[in-house]
gemmi code that builds the backbone of each chain (N, CA, C; Angstrom):
import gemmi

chains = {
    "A": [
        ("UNK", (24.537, 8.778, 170.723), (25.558, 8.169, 171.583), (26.653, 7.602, 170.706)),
        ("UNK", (27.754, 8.095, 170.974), (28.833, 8.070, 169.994), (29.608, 6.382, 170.677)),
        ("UNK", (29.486, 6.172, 171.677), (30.272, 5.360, 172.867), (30.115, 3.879, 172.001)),
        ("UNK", (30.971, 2.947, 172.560), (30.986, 1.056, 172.613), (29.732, 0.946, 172.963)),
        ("UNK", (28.782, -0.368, 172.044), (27.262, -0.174, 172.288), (27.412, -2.018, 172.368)),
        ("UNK", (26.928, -2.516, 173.369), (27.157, -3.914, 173.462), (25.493, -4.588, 173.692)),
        ("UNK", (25.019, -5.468, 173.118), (23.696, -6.253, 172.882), (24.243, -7.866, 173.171)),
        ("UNK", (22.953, -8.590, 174.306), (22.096, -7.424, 174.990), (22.475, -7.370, 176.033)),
        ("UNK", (22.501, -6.847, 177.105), (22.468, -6.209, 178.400), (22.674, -7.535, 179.303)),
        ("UNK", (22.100, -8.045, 179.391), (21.799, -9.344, 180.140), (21.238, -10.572, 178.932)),
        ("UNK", (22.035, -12.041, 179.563), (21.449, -12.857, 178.746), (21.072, -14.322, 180.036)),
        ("UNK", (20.109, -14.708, 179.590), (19.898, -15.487, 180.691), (19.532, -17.671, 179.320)),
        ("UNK", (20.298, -18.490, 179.744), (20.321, -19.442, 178.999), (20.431, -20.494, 179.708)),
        ("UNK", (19.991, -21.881, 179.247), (19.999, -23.009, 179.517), (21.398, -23.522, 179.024)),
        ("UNK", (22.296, -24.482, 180.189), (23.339, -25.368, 179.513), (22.879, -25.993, 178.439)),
        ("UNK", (24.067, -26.027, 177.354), (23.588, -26.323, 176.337), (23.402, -25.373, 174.661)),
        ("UNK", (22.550, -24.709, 175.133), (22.253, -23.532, 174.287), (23.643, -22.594, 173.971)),
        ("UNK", (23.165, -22.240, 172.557), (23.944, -21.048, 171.788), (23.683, -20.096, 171.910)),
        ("UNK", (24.365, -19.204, 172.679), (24.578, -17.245, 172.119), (25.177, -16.888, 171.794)),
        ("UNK", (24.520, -15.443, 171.566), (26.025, -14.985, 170.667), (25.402, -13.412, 170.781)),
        ("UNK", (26.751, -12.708, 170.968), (26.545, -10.943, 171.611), (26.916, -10.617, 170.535)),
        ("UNK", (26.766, -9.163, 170.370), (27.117, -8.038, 169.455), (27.795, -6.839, 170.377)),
        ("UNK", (28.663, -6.423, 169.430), (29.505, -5.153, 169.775), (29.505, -4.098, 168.624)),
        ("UNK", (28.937, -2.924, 169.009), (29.302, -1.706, 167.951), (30.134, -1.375, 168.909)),
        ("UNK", (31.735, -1.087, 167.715), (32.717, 0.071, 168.545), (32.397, 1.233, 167.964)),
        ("UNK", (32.887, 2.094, 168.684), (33.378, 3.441, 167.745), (33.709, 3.472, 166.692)),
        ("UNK", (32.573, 4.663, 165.571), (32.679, 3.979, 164.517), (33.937, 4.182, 163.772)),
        ("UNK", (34.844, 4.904, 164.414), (36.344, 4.981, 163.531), (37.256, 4.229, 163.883)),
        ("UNK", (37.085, 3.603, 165.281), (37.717, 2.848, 165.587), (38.108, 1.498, 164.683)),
        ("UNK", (39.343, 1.059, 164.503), (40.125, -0.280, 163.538), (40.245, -1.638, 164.880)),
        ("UNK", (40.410, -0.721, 165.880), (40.925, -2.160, 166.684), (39.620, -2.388, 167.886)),
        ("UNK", (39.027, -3.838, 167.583), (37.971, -4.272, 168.653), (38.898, -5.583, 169.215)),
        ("UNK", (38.112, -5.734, 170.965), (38.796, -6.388, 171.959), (37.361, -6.974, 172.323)),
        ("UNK", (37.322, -8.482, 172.720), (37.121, -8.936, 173.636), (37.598, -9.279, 175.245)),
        ("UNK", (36.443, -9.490, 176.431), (37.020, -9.276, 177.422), (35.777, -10.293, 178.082)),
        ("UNK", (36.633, -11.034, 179.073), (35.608, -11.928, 179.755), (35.515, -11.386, 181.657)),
        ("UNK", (35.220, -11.061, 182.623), (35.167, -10.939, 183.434), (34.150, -11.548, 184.578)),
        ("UNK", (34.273, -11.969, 185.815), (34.156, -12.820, 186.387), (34.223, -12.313, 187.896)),
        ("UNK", (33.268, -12.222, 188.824), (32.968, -10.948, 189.970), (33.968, -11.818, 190.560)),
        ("UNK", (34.807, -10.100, 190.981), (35.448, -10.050, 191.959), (37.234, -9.970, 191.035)),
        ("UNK", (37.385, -10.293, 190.637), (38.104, -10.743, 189.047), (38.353, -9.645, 188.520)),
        ("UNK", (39.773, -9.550, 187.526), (40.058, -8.190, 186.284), (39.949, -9.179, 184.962)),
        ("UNK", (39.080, -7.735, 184.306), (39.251, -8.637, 182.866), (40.097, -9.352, 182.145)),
        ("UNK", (39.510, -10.740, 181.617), (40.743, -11.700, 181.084), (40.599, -11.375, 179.175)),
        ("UNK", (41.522, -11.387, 178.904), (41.676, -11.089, 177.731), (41.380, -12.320, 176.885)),
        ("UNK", (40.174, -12.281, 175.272), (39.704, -13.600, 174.644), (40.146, -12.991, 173.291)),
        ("UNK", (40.221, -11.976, 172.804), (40.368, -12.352, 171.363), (40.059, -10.826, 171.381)),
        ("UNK", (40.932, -10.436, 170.095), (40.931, -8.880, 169.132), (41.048, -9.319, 168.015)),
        ("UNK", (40.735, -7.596, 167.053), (40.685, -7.585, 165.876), (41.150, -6.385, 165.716)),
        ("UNK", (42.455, -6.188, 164.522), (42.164, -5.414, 163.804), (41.446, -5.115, 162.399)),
        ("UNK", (40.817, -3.994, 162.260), (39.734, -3.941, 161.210), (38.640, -5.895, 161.404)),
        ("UNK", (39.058, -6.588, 160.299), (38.432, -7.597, 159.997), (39.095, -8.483, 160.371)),
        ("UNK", (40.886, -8.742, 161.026), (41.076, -8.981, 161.037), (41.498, -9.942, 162.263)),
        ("UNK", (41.141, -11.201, 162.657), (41.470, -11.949, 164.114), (42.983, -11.375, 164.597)),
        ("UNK", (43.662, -11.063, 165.215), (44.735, -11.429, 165.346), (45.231, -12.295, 166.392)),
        ("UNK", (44.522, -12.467, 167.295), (44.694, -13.149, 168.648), (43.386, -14.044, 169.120)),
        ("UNK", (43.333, -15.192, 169.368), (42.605, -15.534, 170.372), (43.159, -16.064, 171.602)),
        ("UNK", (42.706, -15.714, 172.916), (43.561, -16.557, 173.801), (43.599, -18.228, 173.624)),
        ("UNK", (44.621, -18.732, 174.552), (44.663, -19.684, 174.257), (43.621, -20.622, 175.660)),
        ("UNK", (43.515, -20.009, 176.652), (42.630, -20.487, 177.322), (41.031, -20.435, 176.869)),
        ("UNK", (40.884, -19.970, 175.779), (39.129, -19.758, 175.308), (39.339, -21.666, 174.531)),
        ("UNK", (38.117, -22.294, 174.771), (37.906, -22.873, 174.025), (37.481, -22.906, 172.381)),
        ("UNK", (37.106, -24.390, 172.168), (36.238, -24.013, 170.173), (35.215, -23.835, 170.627)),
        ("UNK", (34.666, -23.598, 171.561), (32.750, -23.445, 171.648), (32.947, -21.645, 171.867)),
        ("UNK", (34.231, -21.573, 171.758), (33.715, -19.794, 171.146), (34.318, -19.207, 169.923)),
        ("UNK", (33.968, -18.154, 169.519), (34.470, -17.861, 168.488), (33.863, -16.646, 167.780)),
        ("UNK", (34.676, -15.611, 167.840), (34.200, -14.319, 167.345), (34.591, -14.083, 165.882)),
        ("UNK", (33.754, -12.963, 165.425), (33.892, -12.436, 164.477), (33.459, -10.869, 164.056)),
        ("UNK", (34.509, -10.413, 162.694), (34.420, -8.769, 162.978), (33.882, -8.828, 161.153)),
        ("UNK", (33.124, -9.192, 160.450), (33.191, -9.487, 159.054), (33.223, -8.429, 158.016)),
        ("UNK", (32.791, -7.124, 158.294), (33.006, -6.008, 158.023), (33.926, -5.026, 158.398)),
        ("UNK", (34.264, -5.248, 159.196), (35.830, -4.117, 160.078), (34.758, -3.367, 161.135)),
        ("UNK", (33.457, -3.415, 160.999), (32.727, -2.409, 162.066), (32.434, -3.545, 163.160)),
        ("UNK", (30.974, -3.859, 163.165), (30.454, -4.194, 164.683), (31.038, -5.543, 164.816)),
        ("UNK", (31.355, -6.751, 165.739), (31.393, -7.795, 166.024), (30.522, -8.487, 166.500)),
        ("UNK", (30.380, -9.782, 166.393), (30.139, -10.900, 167.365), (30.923, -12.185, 167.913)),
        ("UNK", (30.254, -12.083, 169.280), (31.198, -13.381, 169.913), (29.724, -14.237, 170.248)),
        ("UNK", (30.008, -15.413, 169.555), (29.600, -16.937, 169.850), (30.194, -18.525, 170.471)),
        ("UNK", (29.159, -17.829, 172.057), (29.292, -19.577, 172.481), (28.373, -20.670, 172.521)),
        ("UNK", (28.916, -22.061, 172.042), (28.118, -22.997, 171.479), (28.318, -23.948, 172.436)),
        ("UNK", (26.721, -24.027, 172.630), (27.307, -25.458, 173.747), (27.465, -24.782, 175.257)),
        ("UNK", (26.936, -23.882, 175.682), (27.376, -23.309, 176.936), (27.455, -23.920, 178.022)),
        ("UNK", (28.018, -23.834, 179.071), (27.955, -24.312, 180.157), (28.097, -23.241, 181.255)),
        ("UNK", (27.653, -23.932, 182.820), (27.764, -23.235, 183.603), (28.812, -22.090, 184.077)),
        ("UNK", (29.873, -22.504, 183.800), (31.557, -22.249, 183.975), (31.508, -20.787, 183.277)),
        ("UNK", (30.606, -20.838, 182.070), (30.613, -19.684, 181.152), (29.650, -18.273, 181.827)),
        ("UNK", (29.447, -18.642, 182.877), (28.404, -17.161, 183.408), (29.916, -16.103, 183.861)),
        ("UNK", (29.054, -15.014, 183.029), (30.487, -14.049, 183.688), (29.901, -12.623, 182.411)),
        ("UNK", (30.386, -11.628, 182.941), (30.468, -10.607, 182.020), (31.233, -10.449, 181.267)),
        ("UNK", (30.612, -10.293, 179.707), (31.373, -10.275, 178.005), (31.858, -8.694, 178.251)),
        ("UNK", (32.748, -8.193, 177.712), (33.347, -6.861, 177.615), (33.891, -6.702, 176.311)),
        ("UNK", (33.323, -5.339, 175.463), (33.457, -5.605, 174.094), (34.679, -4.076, 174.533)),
        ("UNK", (35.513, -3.793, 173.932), (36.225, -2.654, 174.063), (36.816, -2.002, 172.672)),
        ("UNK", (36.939, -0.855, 172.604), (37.560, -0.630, 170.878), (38.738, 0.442, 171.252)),
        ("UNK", (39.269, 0.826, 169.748), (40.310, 1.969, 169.940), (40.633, 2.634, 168.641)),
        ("UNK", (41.546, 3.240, 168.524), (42.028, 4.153, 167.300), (43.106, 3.419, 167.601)),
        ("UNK", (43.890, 3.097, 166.049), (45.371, 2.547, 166.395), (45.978, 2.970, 164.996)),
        ("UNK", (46.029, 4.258, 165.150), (46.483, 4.761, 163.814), (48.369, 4.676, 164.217)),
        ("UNK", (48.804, 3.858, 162.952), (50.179, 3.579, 162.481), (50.766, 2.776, 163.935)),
        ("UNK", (50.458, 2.106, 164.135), (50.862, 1.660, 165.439), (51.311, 1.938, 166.663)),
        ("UNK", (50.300, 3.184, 166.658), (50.550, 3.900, 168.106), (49.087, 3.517, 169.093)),
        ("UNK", (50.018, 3.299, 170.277), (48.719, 2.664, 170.893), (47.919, 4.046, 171.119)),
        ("UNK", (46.555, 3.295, 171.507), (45.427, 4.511, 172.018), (45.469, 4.109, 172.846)),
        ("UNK", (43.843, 4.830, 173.922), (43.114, 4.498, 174.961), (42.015, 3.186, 174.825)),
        ("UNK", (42.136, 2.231, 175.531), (40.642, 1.603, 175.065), (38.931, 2.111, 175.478)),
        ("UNK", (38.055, 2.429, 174.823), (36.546, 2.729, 175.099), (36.151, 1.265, 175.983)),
        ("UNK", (35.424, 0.943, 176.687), (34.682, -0.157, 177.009), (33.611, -0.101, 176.550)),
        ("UNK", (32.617, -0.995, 176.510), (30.984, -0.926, 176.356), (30.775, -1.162, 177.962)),
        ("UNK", (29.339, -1.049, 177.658), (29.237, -1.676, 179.230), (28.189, -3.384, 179.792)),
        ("UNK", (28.804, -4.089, 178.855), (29.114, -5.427, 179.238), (28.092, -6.004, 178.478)),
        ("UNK", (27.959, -7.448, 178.386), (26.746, -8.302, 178.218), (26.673, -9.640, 179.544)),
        ("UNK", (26.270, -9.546, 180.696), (26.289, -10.537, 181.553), (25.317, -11.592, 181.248)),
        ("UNK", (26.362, -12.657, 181.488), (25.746, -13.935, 180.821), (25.805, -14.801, 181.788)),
        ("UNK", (23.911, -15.340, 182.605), (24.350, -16.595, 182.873), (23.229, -17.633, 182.558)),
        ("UNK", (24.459, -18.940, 182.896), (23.894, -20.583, 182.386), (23.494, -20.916, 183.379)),
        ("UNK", (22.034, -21.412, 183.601), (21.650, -22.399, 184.117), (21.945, -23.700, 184.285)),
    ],
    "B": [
        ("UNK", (55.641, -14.582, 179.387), (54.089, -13.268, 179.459), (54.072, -12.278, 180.376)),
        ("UNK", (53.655, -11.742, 179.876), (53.252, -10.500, 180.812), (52.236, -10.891, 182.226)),
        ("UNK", (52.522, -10.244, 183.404), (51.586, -10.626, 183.980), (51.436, -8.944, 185.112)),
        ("UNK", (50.428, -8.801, 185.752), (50.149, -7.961, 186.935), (49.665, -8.454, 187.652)),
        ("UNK", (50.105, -7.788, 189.022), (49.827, -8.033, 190.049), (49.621, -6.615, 190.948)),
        ("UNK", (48.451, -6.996, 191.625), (47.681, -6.325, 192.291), (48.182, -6.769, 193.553)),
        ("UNK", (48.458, -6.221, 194.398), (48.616, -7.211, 196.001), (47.603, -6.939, 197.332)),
        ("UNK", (46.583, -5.885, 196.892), (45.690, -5.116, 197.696), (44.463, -5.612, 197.393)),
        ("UNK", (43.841, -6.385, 197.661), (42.570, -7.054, 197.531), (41.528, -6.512, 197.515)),
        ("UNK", (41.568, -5.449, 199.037), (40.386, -4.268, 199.332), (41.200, -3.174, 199.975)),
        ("UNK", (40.394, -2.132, 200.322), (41.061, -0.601, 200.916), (40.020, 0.094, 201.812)),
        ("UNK", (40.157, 0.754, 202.442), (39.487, 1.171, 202.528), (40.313, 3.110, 203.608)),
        ("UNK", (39.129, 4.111, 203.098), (39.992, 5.379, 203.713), (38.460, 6.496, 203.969)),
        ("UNK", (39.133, 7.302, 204.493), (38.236, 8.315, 204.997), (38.301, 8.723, 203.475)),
        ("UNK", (36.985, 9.885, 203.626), (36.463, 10.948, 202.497), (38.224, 11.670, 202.971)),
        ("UNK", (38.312, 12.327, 202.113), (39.585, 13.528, 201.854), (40.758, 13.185, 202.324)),
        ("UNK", (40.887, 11.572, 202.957), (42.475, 11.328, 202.487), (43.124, 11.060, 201.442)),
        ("UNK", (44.607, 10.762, 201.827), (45.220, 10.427, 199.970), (45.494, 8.394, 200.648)),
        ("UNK", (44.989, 8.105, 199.388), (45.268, 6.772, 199.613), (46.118, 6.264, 198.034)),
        ("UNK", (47.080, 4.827, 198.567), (47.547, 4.446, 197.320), (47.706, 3.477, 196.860)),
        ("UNK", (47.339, 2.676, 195.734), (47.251, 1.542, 194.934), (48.542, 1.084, 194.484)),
        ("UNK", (48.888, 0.039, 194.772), (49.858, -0.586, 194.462), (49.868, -1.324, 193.412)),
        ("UNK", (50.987, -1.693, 192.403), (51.041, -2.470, 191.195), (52.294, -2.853, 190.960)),
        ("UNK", (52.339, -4.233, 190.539), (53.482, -4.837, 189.947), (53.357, -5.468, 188.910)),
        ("UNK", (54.350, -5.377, 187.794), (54.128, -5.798, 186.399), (55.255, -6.800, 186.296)),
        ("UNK", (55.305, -7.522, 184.755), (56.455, -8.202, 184.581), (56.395, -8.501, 183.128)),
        ("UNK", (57.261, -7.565, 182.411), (57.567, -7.881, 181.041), (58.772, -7.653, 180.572)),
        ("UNK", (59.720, -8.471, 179.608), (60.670, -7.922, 179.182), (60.848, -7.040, 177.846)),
        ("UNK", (59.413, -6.464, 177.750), (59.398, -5.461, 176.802), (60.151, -3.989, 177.377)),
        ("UNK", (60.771, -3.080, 176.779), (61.218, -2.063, 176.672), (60.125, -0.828, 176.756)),
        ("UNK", (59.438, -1.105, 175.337), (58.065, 0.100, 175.262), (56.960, -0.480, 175.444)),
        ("UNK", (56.264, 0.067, 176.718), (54.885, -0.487, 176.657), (54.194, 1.073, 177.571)),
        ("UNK", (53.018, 0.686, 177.429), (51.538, 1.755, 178.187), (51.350, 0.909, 179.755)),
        ("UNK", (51.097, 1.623, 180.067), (50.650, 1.050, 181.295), (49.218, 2.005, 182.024)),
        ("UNK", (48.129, 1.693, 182.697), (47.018, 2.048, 182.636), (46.655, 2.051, 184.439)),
        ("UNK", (46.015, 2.385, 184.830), (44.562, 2.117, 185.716), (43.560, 2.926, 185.203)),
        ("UNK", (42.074, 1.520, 185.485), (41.022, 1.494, 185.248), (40.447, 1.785, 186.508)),
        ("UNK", (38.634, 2.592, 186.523), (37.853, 2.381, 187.701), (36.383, 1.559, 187.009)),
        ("UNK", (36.425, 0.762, 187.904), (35.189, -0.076, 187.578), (34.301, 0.406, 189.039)),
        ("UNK", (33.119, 1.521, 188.504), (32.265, 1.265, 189.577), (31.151, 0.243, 189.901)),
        ("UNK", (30.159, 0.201, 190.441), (29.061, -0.616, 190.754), (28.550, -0.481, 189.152)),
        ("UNK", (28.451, 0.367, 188.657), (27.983, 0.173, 187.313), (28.671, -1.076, 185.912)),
        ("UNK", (29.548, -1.486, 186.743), (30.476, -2.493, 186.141), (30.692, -1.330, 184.366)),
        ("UNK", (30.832, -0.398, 184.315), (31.408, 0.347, 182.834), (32.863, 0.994, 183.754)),
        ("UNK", (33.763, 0.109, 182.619), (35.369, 0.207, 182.510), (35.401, 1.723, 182.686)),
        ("UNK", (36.158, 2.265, 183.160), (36.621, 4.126, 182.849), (37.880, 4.083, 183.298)),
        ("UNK", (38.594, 4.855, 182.016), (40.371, 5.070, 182.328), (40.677, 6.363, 182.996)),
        ("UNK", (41.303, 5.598, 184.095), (41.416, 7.100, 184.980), (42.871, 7.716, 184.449)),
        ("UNK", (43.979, 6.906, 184.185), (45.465, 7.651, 183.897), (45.964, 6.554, 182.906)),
        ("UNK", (47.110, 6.749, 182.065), (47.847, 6.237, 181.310), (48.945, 6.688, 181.440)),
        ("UNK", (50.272, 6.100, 181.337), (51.193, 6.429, 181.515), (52.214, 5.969, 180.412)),
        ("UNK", (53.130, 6.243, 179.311), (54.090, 5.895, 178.570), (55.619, 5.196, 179.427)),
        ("UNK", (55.808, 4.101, 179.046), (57.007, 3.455, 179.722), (58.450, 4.527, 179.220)),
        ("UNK", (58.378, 4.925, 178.231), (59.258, 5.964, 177.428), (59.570, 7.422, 178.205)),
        ("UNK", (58.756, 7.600, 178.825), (57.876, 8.749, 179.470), (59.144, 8.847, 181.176)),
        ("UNK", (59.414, 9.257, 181.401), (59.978, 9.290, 182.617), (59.099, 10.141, 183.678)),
        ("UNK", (58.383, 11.106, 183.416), (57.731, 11.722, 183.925), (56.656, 11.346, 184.275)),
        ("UNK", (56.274, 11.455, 185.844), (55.037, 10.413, 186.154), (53.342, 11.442, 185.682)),
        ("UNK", (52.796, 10.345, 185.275), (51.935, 11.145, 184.774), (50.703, 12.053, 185.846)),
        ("UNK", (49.794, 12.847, 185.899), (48.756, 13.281, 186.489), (47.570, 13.683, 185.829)),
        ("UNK", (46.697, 13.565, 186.426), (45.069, 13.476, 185.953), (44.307, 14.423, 187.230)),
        ("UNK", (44.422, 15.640, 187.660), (43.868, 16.233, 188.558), (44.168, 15.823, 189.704)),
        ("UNK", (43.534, 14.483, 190.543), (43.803, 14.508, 192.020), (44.706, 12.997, 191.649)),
        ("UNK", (44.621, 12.236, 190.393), (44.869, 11.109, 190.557), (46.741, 11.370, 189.748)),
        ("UNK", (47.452, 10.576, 190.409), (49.021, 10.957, 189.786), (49.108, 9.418, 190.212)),
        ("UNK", (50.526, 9.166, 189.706), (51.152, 7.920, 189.571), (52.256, 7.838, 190.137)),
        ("UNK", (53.135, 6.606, 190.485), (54.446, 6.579, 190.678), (54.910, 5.404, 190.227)),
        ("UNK", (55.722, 5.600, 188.524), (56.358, 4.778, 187.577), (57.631, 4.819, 188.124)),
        ("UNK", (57.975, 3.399, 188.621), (59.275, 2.995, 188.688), (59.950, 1.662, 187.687)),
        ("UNK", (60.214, 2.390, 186.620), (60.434, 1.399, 186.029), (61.279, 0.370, 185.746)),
        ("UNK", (62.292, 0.377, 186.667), (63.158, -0.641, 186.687), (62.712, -1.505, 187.629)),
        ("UNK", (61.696, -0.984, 188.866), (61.883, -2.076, 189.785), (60.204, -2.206, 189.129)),
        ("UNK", (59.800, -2.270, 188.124), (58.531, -2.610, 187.640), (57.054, -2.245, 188.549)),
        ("UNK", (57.213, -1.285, 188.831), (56.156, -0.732, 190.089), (55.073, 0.374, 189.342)),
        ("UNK", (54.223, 0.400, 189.655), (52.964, 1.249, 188.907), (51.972, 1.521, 189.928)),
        ("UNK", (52.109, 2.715, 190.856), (51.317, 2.836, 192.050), (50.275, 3.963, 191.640)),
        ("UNK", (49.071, 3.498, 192.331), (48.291, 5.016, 191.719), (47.970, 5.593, 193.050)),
        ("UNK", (47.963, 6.977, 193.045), (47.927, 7.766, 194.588), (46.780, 8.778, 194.101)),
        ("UNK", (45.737, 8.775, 194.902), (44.279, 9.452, 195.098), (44.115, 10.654, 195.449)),
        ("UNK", (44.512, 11.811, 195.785), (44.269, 12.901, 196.773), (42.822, 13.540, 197.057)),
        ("UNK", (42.912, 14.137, 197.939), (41.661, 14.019, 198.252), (40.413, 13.388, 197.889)),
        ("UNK", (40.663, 12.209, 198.732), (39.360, 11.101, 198.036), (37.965, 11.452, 198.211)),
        ("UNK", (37.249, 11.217, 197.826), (36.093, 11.593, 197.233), (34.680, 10.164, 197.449)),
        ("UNK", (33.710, 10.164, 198.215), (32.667, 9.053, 197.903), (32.751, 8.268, 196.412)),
        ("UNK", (32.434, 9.501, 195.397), (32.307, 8.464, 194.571), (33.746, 7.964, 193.814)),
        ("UNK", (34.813, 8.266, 194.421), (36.214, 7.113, 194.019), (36.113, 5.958, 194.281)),
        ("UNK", (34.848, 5.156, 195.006), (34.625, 4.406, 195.526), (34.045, 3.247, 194.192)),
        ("UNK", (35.314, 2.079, 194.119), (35.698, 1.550, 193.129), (35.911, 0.315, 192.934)),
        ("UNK", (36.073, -0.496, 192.096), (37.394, -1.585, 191.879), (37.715, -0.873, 190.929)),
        ("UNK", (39.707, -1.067, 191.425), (40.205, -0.357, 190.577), (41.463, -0.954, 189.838)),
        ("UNK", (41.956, -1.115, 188.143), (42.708, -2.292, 187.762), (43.827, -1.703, 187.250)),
        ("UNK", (44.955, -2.374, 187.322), (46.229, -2.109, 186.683), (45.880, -2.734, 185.979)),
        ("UNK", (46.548, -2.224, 184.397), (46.691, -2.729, 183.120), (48.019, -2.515, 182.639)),
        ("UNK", (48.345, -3.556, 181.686), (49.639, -3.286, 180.799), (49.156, -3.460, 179.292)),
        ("UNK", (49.800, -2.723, 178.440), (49.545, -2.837, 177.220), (51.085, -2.947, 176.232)),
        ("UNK", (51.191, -3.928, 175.815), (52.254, -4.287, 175.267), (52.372, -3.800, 173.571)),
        ("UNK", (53.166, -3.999, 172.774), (53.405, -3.312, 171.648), (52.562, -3.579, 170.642)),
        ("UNK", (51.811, -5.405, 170.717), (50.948, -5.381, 169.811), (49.718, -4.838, 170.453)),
        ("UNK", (49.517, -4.226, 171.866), (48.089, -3.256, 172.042), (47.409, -4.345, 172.355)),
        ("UNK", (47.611, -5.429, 172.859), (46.854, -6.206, 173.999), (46.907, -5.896, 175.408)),
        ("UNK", (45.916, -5.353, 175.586), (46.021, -5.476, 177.363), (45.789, -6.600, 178.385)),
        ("UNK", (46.471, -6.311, 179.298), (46.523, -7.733, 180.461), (46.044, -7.035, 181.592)),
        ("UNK", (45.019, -7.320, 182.295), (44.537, -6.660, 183.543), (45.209, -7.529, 184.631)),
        ("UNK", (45.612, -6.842, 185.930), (44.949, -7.257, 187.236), (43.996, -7.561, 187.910)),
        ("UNK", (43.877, -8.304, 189.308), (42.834, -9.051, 189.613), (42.000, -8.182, 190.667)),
        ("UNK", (42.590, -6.640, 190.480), (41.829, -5.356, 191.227), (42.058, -5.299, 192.494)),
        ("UNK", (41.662, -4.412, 192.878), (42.024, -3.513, 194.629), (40.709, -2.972, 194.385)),
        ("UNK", (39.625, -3.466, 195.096), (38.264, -2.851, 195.731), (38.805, -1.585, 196.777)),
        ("UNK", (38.337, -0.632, 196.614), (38.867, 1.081, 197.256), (37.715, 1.337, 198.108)),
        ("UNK", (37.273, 1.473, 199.155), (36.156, 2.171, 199.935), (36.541, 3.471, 200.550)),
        ("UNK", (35.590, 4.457, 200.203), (35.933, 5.866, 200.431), (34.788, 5.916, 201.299)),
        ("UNK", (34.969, 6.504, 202.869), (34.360, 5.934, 203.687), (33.891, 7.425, 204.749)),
        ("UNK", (32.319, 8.067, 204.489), (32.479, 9.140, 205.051), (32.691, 9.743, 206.590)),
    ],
}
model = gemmi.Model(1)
for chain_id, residues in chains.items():
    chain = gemmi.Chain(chain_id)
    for i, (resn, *xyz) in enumerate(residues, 1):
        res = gemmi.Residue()
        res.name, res.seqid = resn, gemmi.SeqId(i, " ")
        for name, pos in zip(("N", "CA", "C"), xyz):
            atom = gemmi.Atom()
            atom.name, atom.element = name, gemmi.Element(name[0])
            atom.pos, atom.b_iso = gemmi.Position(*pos), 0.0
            res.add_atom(atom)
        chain.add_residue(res)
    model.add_chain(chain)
structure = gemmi.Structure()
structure.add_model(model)
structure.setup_entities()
């Protein structure tokens, strides 16, 4: 399976508690996306990378999250301290962005997260 | 900022009509992408069309085509012969020059036999 591979599937946590997801993009892919979504809702945009690099976090994400790409391949996003507010589906997405031409984005298919 | 707007909440149409999705954008960028997504029950993203703002020519994908108006900022997606499983939420996207996308808040589609 060549596709966006997102871990794990479902996460189920106590307020309070730390998680933290993983994203394999495509492995040629340079540019990974985070994506928060929320039923009924279009995905809200939290933070990309090119290669290793942050370039964006939104400004509505708090400090109790915070991703990272430390190799240019797979990512993780960590929230600390969770709360209820935070149940919603993670969306990891990637692309080819050779010379600054946009691509298509891949999706994974999600990590749904909820707080007790 | 950029923003979209969806104004169709839900839909709903017979099997084998043409039905159409409405979209409104707002950026004062020049070059940008512009997208719809189908999110089925499986909640996995799938890009049904893309379209280049550069592009004057509206784009097509088999039954699914578009209608880019780009001055009055409009991005409609039109279905033809709809199909059960078109049966969707379905999202306008914009993608701006640094390749961030901004979704809409979706048009739920019922294809209804």
């Amino acid at each position: 399976d060549t596709g966006v591979s997102q871990d794990p599937r479902h996460k189920i946590t106590k307020r309070g508690q730390n998680v933290t997801f993983r994203c394999d993009p495509i492995s040629e892919h340079n540019r990974l996306y985070w994506y928060r979504q929320t039923l009924g809702q279009g995905p809200e945009f939290l933070t990309y990378f090119q290669n290793e690099a942050q370039l964006e976090k939104s400004r509505l994400l708090s400090d109790r999250f915070s991703a990272e790409r430390p190799k240019g391949s797979f990512s993780t996003l960590e929230i600390q301290r969770t709360e209820q507010g935070d149940s919603a589906m993670y969306l990891c997405a990637s692309s080819l962005n050779p010379t600054g031409a946009s691509e298509k984005l891949f999706f994974g298919s999600g990590t749904q997260l909820s707080v007790l | 900022a950029q923003t979209v707007t969806q104004s169709q909440p839900e839909m709903s149409v017979q099997e084998a009509e043409t039905v159409t999705l409405s979209c409104t954008y707002d950026t004062s960028e020049n070059n940008y992408y512009l997208f719809w997504y189908k999110q089925p029950p499986s909640r996995q993203m799938i890009l049904v069309i893309r379209q280049e703002a550069y592009k004057q020519q509206n784009a097509t994908e088999n039954r699914f085509s578009v209608n880019f108006q780009k001055a009055a900022k409009s991005f409609s997606l039109k279905i033809s012969d709809s199909q059960l499983g078109d049966t969707a939420m379905y999202f306008c996207a914009f993608m701006n020059r640094d390749d961030k996308i901004i979704f809409g808040k979706g048009t739920r589609l019922h294809i209804l036999p």
